[in-house]
N, C-alpha and C positions, 0 to 999 in steps of 0.2 A: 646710797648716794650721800657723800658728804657734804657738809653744809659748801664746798666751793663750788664743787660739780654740781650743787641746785643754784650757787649764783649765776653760772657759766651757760644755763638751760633755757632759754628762751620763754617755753611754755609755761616754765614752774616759776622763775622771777616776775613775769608779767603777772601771774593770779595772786604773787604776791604780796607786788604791789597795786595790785589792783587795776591795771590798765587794759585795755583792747589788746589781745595778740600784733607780734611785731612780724608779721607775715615775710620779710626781709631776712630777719635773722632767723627766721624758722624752716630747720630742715629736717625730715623724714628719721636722721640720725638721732633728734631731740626727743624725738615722739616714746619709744618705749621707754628709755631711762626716767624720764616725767611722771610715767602712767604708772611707773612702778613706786616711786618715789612719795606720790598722792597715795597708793590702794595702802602702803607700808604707814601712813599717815592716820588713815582713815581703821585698821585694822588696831592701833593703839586705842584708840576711842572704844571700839566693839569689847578690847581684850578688860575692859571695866566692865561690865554688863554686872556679870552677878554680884557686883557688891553695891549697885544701885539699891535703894529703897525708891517708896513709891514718893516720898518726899521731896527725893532730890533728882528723879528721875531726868526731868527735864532739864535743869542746869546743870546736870555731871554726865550728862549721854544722851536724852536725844539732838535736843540742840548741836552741843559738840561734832554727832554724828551728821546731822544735814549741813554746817558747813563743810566738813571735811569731804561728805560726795558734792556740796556745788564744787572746792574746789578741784575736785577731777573733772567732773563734768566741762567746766570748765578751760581745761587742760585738752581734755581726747577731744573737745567738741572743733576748736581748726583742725586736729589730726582728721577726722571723719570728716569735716568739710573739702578741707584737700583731695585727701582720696576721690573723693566725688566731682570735684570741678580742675582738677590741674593731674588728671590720671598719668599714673608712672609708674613701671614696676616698684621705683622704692618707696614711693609713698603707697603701696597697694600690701608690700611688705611691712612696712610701719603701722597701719591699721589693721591689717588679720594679729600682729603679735597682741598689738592692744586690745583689740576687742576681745581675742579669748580671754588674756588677765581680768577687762572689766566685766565680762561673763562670770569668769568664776568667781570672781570676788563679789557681785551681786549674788548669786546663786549662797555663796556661802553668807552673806547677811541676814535674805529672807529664809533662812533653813536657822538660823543661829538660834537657839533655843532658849538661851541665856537672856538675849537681847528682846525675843516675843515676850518671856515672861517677865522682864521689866514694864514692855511696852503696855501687856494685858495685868501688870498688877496696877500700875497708874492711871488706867482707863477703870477699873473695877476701887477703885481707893474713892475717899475722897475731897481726895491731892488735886484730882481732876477738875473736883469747881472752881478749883483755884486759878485754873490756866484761863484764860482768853479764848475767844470763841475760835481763832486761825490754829490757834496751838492742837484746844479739842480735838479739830477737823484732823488736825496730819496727827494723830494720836489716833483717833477711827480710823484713817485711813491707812494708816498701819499698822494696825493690829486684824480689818480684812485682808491686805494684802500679804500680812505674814501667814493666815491658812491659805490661801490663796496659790501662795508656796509652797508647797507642804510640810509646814513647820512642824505641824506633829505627826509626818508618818516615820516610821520603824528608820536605823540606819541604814540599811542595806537599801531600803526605798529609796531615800536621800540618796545616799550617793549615784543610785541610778537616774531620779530626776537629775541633779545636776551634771553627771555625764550629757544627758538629752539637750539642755540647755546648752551646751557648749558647743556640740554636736550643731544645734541648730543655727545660734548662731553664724556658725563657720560656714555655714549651707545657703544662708540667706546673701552673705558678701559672696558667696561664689555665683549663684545665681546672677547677681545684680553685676559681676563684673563679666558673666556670658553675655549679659546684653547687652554691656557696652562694646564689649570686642567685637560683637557678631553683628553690629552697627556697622562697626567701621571695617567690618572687614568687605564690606560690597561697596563698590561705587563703579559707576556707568559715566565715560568720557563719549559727547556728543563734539561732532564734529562737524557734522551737515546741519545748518542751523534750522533747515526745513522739517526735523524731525519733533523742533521746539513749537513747532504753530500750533496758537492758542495760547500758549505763555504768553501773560504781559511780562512790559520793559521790566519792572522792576523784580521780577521771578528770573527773568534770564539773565541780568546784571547778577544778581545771587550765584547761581548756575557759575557763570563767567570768571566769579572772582573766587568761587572754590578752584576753578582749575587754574587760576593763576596762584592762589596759596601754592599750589604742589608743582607748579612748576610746568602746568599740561596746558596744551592749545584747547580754543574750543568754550564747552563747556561742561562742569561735571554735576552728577545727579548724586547723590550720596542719601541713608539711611537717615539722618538727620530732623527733624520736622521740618523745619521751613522747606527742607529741597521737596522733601515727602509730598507735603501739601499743595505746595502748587503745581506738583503731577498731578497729582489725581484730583485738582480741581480746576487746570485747565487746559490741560496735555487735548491735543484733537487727535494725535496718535492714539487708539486704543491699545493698542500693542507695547507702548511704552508703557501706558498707563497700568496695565494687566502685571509688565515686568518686574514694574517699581511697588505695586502692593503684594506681588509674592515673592519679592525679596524681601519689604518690609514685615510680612504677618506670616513668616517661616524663619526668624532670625530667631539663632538659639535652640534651633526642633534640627530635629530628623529629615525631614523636607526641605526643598527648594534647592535655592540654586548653592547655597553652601551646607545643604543636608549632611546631617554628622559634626558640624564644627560646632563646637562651643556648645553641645546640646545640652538641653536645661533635662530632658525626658527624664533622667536617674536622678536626679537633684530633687524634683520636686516628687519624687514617687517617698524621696529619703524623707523630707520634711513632712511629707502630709503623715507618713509611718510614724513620723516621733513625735508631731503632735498629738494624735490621738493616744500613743502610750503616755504621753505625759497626761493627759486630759484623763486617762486610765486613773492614773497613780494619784489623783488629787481625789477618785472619787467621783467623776463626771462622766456624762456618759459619751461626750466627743466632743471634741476644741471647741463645737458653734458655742455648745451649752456652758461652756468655762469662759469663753468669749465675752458673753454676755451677762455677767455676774459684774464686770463691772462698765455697764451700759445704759443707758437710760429705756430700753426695748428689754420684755420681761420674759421672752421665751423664743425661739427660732421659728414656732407655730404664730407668732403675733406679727412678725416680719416676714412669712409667707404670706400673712393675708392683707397685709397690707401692700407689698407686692405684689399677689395676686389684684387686689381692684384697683390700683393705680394700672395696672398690665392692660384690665380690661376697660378702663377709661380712655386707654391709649390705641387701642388696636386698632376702633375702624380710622381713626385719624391716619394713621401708618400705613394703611391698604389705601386710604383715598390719595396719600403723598407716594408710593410706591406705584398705582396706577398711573399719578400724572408723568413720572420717572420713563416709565416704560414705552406709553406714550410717544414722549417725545426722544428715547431711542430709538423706539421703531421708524419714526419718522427720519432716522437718517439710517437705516436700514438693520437695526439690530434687532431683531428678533428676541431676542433673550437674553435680559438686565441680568449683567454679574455686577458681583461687588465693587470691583475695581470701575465700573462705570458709576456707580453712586454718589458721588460726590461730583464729578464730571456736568451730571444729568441735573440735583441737586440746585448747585450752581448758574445754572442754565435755568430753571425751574424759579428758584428766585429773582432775576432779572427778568423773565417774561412776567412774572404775578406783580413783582414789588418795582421795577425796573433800578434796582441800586445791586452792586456785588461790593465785597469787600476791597477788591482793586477801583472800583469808581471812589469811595469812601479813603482810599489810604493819605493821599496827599492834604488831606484835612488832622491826619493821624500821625503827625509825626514824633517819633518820640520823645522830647526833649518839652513838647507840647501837652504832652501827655501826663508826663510825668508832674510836670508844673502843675497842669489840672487836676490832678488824682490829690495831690498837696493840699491845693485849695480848695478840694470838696471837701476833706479831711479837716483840717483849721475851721471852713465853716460852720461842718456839722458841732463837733466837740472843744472848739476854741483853745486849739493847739496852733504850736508856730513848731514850722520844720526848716530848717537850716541845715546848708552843704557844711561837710569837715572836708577842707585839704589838708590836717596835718595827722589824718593817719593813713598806716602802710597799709597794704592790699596785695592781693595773691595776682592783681593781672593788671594788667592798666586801662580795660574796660572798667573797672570797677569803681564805683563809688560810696561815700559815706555821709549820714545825715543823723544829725543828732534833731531828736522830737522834744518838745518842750512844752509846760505848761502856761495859759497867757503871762503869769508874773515871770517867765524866765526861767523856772526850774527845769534843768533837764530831767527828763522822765525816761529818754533810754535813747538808743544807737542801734542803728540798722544799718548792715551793707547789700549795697542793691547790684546783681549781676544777671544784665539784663540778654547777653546776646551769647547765642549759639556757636561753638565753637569745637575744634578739635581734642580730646582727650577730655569733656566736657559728658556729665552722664544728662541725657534728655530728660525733657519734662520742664516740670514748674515745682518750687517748693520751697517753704519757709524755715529753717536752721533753729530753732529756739534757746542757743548753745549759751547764754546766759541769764542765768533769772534775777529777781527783784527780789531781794530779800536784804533785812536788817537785825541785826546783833553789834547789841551794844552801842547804838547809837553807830553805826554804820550803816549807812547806807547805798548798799547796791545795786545798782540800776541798771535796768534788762538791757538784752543785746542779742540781733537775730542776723544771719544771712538771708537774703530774701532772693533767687535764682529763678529764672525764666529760660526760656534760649529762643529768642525770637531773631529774627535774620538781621541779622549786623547792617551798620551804615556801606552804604558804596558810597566809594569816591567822595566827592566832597557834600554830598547830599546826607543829612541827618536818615538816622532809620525810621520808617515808616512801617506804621503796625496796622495790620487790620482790625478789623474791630474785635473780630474772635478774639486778639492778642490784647489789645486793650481792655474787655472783660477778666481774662487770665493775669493780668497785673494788676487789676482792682480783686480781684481773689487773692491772691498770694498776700496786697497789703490789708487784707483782711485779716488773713490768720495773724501779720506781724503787730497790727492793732490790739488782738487778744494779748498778745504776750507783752507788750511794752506798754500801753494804758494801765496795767492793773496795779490796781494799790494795796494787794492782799503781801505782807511781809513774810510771811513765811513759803520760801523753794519752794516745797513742796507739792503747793498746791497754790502757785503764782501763774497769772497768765492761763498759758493752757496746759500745764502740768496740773494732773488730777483729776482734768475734765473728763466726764464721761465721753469716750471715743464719738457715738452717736453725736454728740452734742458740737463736735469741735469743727466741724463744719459750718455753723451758723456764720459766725463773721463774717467769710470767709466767701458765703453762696448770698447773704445780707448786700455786700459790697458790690457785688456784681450788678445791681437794680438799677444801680447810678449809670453806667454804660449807656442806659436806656433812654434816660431821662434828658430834657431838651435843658435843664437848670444845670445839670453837670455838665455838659455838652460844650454848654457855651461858654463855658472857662477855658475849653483848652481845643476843641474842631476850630481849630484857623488851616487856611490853605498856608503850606511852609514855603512858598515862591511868595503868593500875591501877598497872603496874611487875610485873606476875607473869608468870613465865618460862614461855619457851614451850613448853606442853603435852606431854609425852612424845609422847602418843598422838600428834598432831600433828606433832613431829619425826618419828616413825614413818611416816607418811604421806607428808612432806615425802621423808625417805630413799629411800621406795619411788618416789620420784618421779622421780630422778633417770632412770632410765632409757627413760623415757616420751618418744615419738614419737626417739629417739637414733641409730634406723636412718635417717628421713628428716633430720635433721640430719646424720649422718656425708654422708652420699651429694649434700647441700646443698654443702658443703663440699667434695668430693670435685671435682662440678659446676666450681664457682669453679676451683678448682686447675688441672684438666683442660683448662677455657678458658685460661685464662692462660696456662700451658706452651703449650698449643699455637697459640695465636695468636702466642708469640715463637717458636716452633719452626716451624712452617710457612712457608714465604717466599712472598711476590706480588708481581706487578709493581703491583697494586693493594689493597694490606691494609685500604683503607678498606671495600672491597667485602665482606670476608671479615671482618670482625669478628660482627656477626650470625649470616651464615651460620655461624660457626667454632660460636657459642652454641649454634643450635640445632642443629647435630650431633652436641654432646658432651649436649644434653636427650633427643633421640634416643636417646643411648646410653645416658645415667644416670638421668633423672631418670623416676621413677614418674607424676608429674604434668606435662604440659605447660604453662608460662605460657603465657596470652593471647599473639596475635603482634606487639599493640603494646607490649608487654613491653622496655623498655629499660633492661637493668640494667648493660649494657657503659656506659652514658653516665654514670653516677654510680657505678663502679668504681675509686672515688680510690686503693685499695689498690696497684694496679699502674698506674695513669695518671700519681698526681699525688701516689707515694709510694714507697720502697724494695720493693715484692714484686713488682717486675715480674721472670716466670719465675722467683718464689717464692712465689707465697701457698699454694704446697703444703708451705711451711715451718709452717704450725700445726697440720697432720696430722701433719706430720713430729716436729715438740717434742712432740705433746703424748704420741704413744709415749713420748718421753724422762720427760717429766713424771710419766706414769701409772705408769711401771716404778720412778721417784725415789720416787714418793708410799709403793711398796707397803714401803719401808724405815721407814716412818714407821706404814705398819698393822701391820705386826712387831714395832716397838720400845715405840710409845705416840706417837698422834699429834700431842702435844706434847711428845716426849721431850726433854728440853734437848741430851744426847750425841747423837744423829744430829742434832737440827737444827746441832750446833756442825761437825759432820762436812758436812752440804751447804755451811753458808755458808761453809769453809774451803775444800773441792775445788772447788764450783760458784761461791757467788756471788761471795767476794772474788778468785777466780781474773782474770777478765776475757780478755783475749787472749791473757793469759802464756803459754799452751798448748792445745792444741788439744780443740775441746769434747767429742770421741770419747775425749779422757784424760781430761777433767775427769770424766765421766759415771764412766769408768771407775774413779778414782780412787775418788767417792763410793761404786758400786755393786757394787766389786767385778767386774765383767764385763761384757760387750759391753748393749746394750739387749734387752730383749725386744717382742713386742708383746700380749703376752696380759693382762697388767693392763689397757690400753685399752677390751681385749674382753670384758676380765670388767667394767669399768668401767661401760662403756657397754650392756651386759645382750646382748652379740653372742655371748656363749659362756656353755655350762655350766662350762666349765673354770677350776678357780683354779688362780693361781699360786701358788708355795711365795715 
């Protein structure tokens, strides 16, 4: 690309000159000429390696080398956001061609031999005392991750890792785009509105205005969460409710009602196959145990048993919450509690114990309310100021931007926050961390994250209203975006939460979630969005006691997931297609109090470890949120808005980032090792408090 055709390129003039992507001028067309543009940038820096000494290592190559990958990262990180919130076939083509180039040109970094042995003569020199303690760290931290690679097996090995890696890749965006197709490819138009009772107004206003989006009478039920959730959690038809979770927990399988389409079944038989040849070729003996090489948990046998007695902490809680369930099925004549009733029942179950549901709670929650308050617990705790930007561009005109700042004024970074569910929009909740904090030469660049939800859009002229569930899921997400835009560690590398031990990067994240709870965070932003009167004592009271409610079968939900996932990367087969299922219903066998239906396919839209980082980790948010729950009880000691401890986490914890290791950072904050009895006193598993 000549130097006009990078002025004329949206993605590559903005990293330029250093600005926020111009979401306006950027189109799907810019995306691989950029990406190639960057890796041809970043390849001149590598093609110096061997004539580094250990001297100048750092000023002639690595350095060089970490900005030339922020600036791609940089670049592909709106391509990969796109793809993901504005789905199209050509932004779906613009991110498969990039992502294989930035596969293989990663693949060929940490395999570069030239490059480890600069990195490992300047860590064994002693060049090295000379670096600063951020520099040290991304100098360890890359010189583990280059064997880690297989930097020094045979070529013939190399080039087959790197085949696998590309392979993988390519496997993980196919996955992740079955399940968004196999979303949208079900939806159910109601017509008789009698078959909506039990829906409140505000579930069937949703319902109402998907089918005026398309153009349809009535109302439509779609694959989506918001439609999802409040089927099955207030539908009085059983029959619909039975319909709408085995369209939802067969989307992307073999089964249900679009069995065969878009099936994930060969996808993820391929990936589990190439991980463990990969996990082979490093020398390990299956992906969990190469997983965890860079984690803060020391073996797959340490997170069985920890596993294990949190399981067994949880189980008669779960049988006594599954008995009240049943109960009151039976009492309207059901005989025998399926899944698709549990949330129904659930529901029900919390209004007769606590008399509050998340529809009594929403019109105190509205979201503009919310967000205000989530700001102002935020500025409390760490004596930050957040402020709207209306002069940048945006991929939708839901979207908004806020730049975060320190009390004298400095900006500290930029987040875009999209908050509402929408068509060609992939589900879930998640935080973008597409630009880091890092300084060279007296520049200073300062972080930048997409922060994504899909919670049910505004009707009419009514702002949206969240339930509480949602309002916890948006103090999570600005959790993770706290990690990455707080941190004051200068070096990419290992900024925010790049570097962080996996285990560990949940803390923030399940941390932030506490305040939901609390009556001091509450009453910044629960006003009624009609009257404007703050919400009810009596009613927080309610709300509070609620927390613990059905917590045993949630732990052990969670536990389920974990348990699979370790041991479908821990188990080896000559055929792991075969054994994905069976591996599920072993560990249901073992854990779970309720059996799913057996067309039940929740391995097929398991994007968490298929077509995302927790693969032989998603037992990383048991794991944080120990962390979290033990962080939080410093803050019921002090005043849960205390300014001094909040200034003590955001210094040990969040601005830390990779500087040092998360078992110090913890420790740093807390004083000592973690416990887990805040969790348990937490989650209403024990009588016992902690001090």
């Amino acid at each position: 690309m000549d130097t006009s055709e990078r002025a004329d390129n949206p993605l590559i003039n903005g990293v330029e000159a250093g600005t926020l992507p111009d979401f306006n001028a950027i189109t799907p067309e810019h995306a691989e000429p950029a990406v190639e543009a960057l890796i041809a940038d970043a390849e001149q820096v590598v093609a110096g390696a061997s004539e580094v000494t250990a001297d100048n290592a750092w000023t002639d190559l690595i350095d060089p080398l970490i900005h030339a990958q922020d600036r791609l990262e940089r670049t592909f990180g709106p391509v990969s956001h796109m793809n993901a919130v504005m789905d199209s076939p050509n932004w779906r083509d613009a991110y498969q061609a990039c992502i294989a180039r930035i596969t293989n040109f990663s693949t060929n970094i940490s395999q570069n031999t030239a490059l480890y042995q600069a990195v490992d003569a300047l860590y064994r020199d002693s060049a090295f005392t000379n670096l600063d303690h951020e520099q040290q760290r991304v100098v360890e931290h890359w010189r583990r991750d280059f064997e880690l690679a297989g930097v020094g097996l045979a070529d013939d090995i190399k080039a087959r890792y790197k085949t696998i890696a590309t392979e993988l890749s390519s496997l993980s965006t196919t996955f992740s785009q079955n399940v968004l197709d196999a979303t949208q490819a079900w939806q159910k138009q109601i017509t008789d509105e009698t078959a909506l009772a039990g829906l409140p107004e505000s579930a069937r206003n949703l319902l109402a205005q998907n089918a005026s989006n398309k153009s349809l009478d009535g109302w439509l039920i779609t694959l989506d969460g918001p439609s999802v959730q409040a089927v099955l959690t207030h539908a009085d038809e059983r029959e619909l409710r039975r319909e709408v979770y085995t369209a939802f927990t067969t989307r992307a399988s073999d089964a249900g009602p679009n069995a065969g389409s878009h099936d994930n079944s060969t996808v993820m038989a391929e990936i589990l196959a190439l991980r463990q040849e990969a996990a082979g070729l490093l020398g390990f003996t299956d992906h969990a145990e190469r997983s965890l090489a860079t984690k803060m948990a020391d073996s797959p046998a340490q997170i069985e048993s920890f596993l294990g007695d949190l399981a067994t902490r949880s189980r008669p809680h779960a049988e006594s919450e599954l008995a009240e369930l049943r109960e009151l099925a039976h009492a309207d004549g059901i005989d025998t509690l399926q899944s698709w009733d549990v949330g129904y029942y659930a529901e029900r179950l919390k209004q007769r114990r606590f008399d509050v549901s998340d529809e009594d709670l929403k019109p105190w929650l509205s979201a503009p309310a919310v967000l205000d308050g989530l700001f102002h617990v935020v500025q409390q705790l760490y004596g930050v100021v957040i402020t709207p930007r209306d002069d940048i561009s945006t991929w939708h005109p839901d979207v908004r931007v806020f730049d975060i700042a320190d009390a004298d004024g400095q900006v500290l970074g930029t987040f875009y926050l999209d908050a509402y569910a929408r068509e060609h929009k992939r589900g879930g909740a998640w935080v973008d961390p597409f630009q880091s904090r890092r300084r060279q030469a007296g520049d200073d660049q300062r972080p930048a994250a997409f922060v994504t939800c899909n919670f049910a859009p505004p009707i009419g002229d009514d702002p949206a209203l969240l339930s509480h569930t949602e309002v916890v899921t948006l103090f999570h997400e600005f959790g993770h975006a706290l990690h990455h835009l707080l941190t004051r560690v200068e070096q990419a590398p290992i900024a925010g939460i790049a570097g962080v031990e996996w285990d560990a990067v949940e803390l923030p994240s399940q941390f932030m979630e506490n305040f939901c709870w609390q009556r001091e965070a509450l009453g910044l932003f629960a006003t009624h969005y009609q009257t404007g009167e703050a919400l009810p004592a009596d009613m927080f009271a309610r709300l509070a006691a609620s927390r613990t409610h059905m917590a045993g079968w949630q732990t052990l939900r969670q536990i389920e997931f974990s348990l699979f996932d370790l041991r479908l990367h821990r188990d080896t087969d000559p055929d792991p297609g075969s054994r994905v299922q069976s591996t599920l219903d072993a560990v249901r066998d073992e854990v779970a109090v309720l059996r799913p239906p057996a067309d039940n396919r929740f391995a097929h839209g398991f994007a968490h470890i298929f077509a995302g980082p927790y693969a032989a980790g998603y037992y990383s948010y048991k794991w944080a949120e120990v962390l979290a729950a033990d962080a939080f009880g410093a803050f019921e000691a002090a005043g849960v808005l205390d300014r001094n401890t909040g200034t003590q986490f955001k210094r040990e914890i969040l601005e830390r980032g990779a500087s040092r290791d998360a078992a110090d950072n913890f420790a740093a904050f807390r004083g000592r090792e973690p416990s887990i009895d805040a969790l348990l006193r937490q989650n209403g598993l024990t009588t016992d408090h902690a001090a």
